[in-house]
Backbone as CSV, one residue per row, in Angstrom:
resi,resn,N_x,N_y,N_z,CA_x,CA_y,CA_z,C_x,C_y,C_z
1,UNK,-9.825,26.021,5.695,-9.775,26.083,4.255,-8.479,26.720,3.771
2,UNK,-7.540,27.847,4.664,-6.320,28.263,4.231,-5.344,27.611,4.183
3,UNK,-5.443,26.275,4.974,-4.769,25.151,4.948,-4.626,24.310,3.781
4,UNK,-5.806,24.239,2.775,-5.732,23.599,2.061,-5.141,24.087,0.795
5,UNK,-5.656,25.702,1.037,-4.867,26.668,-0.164,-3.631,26.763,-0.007
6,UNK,-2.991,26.717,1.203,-1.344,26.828,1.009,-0.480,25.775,0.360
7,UNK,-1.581,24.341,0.700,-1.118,22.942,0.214,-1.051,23.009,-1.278
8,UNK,-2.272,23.704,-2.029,-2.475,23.856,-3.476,-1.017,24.625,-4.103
9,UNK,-0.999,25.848,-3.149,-0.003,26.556,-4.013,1.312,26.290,-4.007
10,UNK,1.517,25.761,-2.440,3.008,25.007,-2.399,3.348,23.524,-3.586
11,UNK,2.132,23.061,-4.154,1.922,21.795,-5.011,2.112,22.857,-6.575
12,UNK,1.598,23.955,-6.844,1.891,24.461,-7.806,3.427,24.938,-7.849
13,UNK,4.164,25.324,-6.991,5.077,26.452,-6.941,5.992,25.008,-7.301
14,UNK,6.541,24.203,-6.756,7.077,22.510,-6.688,6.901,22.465,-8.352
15,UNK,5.532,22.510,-8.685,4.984,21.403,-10.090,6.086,22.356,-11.173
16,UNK,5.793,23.783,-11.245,6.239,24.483,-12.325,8.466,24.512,-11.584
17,UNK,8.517,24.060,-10.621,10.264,24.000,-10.902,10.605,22.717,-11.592
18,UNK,9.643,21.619,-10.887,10.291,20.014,-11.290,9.860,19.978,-12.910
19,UNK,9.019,20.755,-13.350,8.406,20.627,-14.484,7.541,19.395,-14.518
20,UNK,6.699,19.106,-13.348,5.694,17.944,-13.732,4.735,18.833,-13.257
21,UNK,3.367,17.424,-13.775,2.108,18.278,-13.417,1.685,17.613,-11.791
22,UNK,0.282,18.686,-11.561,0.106,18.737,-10.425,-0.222,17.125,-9.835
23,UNK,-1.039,16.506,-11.169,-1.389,15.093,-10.878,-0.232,14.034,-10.277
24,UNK,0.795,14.560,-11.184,1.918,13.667,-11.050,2.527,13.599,-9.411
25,UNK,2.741,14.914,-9.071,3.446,14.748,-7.755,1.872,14.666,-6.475
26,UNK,0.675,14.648,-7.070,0.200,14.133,-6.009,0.120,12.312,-5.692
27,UNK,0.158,11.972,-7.089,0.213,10.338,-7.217,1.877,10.016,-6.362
28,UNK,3.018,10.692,-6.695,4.096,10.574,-6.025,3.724,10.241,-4.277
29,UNK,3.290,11.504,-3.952,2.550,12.093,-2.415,1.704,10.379,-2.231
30,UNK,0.751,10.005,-3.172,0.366,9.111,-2.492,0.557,7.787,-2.552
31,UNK,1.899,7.072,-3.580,2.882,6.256,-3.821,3.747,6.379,-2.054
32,UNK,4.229,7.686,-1.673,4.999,7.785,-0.705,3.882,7.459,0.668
33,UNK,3.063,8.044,0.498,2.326,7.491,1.774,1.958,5.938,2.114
34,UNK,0.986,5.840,0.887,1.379,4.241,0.937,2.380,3.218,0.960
35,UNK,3.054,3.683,0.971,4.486,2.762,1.300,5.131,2.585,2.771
36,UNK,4.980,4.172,3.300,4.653,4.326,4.558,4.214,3.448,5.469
37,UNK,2.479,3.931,4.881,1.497,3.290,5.766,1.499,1.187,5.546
38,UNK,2.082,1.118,4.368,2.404,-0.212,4.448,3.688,-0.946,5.388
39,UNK,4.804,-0.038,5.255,5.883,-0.420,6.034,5.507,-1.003,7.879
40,UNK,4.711,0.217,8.138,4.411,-0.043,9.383,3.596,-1.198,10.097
41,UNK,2.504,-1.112,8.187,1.728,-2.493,9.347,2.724,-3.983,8.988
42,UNK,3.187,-3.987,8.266,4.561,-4.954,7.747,5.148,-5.003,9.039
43,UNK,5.672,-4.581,9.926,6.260,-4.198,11.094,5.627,-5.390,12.375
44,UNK,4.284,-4.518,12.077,3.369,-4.730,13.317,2.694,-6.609,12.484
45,UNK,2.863,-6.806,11.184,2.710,-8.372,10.633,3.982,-9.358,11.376
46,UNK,4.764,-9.014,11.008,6.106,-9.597,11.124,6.230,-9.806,13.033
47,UNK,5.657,-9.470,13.962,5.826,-9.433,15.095,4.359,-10.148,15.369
48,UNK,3.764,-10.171,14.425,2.047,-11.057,14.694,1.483,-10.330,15.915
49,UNK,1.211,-9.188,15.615,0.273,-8.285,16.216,-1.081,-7.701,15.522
50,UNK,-0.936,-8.034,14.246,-1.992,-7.449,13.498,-1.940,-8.854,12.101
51,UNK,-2.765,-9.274,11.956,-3.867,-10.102,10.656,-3.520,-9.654,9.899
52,UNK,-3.867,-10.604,8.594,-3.862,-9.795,7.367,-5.265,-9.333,6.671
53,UNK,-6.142,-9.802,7.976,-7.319,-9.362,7.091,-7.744,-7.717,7.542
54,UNK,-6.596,-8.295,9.355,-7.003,-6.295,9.592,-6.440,-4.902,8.652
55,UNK,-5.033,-5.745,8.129,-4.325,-4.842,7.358,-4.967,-4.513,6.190
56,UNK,-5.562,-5.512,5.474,-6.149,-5.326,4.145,-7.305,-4.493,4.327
57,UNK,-7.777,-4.537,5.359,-8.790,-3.365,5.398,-8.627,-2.287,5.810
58,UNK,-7.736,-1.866,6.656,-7.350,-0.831,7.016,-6.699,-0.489,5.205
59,UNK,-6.124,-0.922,4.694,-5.369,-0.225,3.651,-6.073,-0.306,2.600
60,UNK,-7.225,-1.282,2.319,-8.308,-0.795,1.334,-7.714,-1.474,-0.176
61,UNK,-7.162,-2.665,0.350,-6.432,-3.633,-0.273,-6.732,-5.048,-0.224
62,UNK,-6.746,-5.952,-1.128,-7.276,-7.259,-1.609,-6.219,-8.668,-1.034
63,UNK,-6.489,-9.490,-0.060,-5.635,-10.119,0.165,-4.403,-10.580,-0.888
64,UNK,-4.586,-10.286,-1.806,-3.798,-11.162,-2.963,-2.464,-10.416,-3.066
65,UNK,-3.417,-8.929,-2.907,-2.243,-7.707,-3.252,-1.497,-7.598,-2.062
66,UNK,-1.718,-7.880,-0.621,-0.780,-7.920,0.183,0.311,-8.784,0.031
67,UNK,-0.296,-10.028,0.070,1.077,-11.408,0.007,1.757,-10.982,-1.495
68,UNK,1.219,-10.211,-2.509,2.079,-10.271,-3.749,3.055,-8.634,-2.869
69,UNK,3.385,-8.367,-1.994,4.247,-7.479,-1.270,4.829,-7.908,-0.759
70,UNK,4.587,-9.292,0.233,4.884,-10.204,1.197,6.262,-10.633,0.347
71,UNK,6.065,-10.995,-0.984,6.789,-12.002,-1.812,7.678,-10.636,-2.222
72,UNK,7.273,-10.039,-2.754,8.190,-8.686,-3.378,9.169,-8.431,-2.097
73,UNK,8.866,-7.997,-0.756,9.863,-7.943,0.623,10.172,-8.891,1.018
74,UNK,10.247,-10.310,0.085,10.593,-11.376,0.413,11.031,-11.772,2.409
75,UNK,9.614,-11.002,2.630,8.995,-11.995,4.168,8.277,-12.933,4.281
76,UNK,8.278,-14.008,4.972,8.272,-15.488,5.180,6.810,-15.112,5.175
77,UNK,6.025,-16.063,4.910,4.458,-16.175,4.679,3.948,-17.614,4.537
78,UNK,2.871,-17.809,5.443,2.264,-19.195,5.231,1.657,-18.863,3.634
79,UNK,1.757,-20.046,2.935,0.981,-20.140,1.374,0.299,-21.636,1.702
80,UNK,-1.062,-21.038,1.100,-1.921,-22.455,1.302,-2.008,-22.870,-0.041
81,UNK,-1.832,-24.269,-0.332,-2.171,-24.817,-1.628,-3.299,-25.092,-2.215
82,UNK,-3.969,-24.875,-2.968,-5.412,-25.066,-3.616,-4.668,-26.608,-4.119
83,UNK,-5.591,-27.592,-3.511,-5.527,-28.961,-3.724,-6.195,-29.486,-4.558
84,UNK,-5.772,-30.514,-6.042,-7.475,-30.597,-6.952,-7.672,-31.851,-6.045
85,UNK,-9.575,-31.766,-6.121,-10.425,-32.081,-5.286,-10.849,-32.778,-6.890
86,UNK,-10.785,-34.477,-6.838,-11.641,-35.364,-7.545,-12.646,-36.685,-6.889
87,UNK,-13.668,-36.326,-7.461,-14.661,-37.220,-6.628,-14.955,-38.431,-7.757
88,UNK,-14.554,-39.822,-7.244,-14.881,-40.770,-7.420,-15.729,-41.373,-7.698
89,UNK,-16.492,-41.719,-8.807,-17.944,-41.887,-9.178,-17.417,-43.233,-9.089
């Protein structure tokens, strides 16, 4: 638990120099992690070692929102076309 109090106060002592609040630099903290933790499985995609359905779950993320990253790091990606489907009466 002293672990977590040193984390609090080192997050206060930070908040009152940068002049933001505490919310702000934890959303930062977890903007930076996730980017992180995305880079890597991006890594381990790009070498086709890992799915995208393993990634999306591991990261607690919606296929849509991965490939709209895919396209943003403009890395190569199969795109499937939704084909219209008309039936012939």
């Amino acid at each position: 638990m002293s672990n977590l109090s040193n984390i609090k106060s080192e997050i206060e002592k930070y908040a009152n120099e940068v002049n933001l609040t505490e919310l702000q630099i934890v959303k930062k903290l977890e903007d930076h992690y996730f980017n992180k933790k995305i880079n890597e499985n991006l890594k381990l995609y790009k070498k086709r070692k890992k799915k995208v359905s393993d990634i999306t779950k591991d990261l607690k993320i919606s296929p849509r929102k991965f490939y709209a990253i895919l396209e943003k790091k403009k890395i190569a990606h199969k795109k499937y076309k939704k084909e219209d489907i008309t039936l012939d009466v």
